[in-house]
C-alpha positions as CSV (number, residue, x, y, z in Angstrom):
1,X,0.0,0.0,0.0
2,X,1.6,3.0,-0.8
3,X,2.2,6.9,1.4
4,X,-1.3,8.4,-0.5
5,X,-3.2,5.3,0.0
6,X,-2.3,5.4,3.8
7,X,-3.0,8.7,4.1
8,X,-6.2,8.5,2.3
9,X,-7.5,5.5,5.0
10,X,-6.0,8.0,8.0
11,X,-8.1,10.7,6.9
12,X,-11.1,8.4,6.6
13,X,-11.1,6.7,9.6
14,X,-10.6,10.4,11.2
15,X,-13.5,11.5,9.8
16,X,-15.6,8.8,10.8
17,X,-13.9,9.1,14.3
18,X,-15.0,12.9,14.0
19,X,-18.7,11.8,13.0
20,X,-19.1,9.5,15.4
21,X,-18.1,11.8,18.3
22,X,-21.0,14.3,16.9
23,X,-23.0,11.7,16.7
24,X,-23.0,10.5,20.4
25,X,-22.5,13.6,22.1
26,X,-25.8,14.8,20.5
27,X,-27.9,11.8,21.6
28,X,-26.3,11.8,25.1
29,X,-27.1,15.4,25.3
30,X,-30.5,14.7,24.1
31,X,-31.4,12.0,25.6
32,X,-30.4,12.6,28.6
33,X,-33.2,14.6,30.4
34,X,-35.5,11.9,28.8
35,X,-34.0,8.2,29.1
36,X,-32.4,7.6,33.1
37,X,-28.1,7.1,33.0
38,X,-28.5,3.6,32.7
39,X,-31.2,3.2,29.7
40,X,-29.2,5.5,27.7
41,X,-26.2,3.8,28.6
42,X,-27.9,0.3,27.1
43,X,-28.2,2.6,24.0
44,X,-25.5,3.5,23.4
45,X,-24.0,0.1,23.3
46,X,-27.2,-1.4,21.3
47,X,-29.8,0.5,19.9
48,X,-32.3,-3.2,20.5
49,X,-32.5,-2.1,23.8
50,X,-35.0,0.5,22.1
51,X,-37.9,-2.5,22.2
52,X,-37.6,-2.0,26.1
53,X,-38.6,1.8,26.1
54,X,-42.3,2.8,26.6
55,X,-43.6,3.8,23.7
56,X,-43.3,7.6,24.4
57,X,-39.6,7.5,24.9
58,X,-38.6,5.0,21.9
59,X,-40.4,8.2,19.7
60,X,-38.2,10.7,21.2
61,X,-35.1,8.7,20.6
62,X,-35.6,7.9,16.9
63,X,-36.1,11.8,16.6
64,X,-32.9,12.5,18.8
65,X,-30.9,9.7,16.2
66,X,-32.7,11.2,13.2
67,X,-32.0,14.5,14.2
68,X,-28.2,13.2,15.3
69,X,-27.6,11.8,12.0
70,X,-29.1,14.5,9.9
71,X,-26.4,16.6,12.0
72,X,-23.9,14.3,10.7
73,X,-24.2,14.3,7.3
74,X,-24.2,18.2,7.2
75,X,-21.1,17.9,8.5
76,X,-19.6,15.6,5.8
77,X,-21.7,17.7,3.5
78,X,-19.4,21.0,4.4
79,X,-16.0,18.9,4.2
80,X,-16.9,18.0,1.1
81,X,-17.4,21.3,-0.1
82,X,-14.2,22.8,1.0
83,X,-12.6,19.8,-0.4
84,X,-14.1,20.9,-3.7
85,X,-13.0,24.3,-3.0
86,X,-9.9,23.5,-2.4
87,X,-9.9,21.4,-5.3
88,X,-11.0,24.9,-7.5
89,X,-8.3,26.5,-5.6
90,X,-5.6,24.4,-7.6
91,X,-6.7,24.6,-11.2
92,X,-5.0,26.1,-13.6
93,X,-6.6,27.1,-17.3
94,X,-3.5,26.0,-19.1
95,X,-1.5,23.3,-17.1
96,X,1.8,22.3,-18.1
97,X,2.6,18.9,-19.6
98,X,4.5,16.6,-18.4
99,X,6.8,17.3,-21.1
100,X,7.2,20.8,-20.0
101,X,7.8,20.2,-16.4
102,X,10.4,17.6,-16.9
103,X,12.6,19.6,-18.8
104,X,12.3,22.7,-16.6
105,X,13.2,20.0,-13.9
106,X,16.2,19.5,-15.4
107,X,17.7,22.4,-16.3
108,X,19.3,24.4,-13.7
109,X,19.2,21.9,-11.0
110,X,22.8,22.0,-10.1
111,X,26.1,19.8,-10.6
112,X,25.4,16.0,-10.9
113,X,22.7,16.1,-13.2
114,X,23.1,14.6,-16.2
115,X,21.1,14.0,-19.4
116,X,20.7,10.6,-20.8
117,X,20.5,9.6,-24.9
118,X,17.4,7.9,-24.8
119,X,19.2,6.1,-27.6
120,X,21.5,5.0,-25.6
121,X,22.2,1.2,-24.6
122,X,21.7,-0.1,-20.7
123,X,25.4,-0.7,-20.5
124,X,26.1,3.1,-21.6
125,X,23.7,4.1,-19.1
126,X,25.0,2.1,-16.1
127,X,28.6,2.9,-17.3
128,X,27.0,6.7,-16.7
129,X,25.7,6.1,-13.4
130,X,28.8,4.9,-11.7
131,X,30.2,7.0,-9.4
132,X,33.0,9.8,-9.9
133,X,36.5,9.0,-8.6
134,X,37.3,11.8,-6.1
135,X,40.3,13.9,-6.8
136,X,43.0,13.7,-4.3
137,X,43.2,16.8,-2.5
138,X,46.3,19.1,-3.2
139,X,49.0,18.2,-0.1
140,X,48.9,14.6,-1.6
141,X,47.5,12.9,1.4
């Protein structure tokens, strides 16, 4: 799997991380003047234990997990549109080719770079990537 890929599933399991924390603290903020610590606690871990709440109560917490959910997907919503915006942020009319940037890459970048004949055979262009003897230095040590 390579860096992007990794960094992709980080940023994923961070957002669902971050989803899931809105998620809960909503219901337990809601929830919590109508379901006793130890209902909402068996809620948490299992929404079945929605069968054991009267009537009245397993009402108000599908609206409290609608409302929760609803919350949560605005959220993802608005990441997703400053991820476009940040996308917009980055075109450019006329991009370069690759053709373009290469050789700008290539010039000027300093001692030790060399160009290669593309013509050239595999033993010409390992012969070119051996290293430099180093010149002895001038008090003949």
């Amino acid at each position: 799997m390579g860096a992007i890929t990794q960094v992709r599933v980080l940023g994923g399991v961070i957002g669902i991380a971050i989803a899931q924390v809105v998620v809960s603290s909503t219901i337990r903020s809601d929830l919590a003047s109508i379901l006793n610590p130890t209902q909402l606690d068996s809620l948490l871990q299992s929404t079945a234990s929605i069968a054991a709440l009267s009537p009245g109560q397993a009402a108000d917490v599908r609206r409290v997990y609608g409302h929760a959910f609803n919350l949560q997907t605005r959220m993802v919503m608005y990441f997703a549109i400053a991820s476009l915006v940040v996308c917009l942020l980055g075109f450019r009319r006329h991009p370069k080719s690759f053709a373009e940037t290469g050789k700008k890459g290539m010039e000027g970048e300093g001692e030790g770079v060399e160009r290669v004949d593309p013509q050239a055979s595999d033993v010409a262009l390992v012969e070119s990537a051996r290293p430099r003897p180093r010149p002895r230095p001038l008090n003949g040590v």
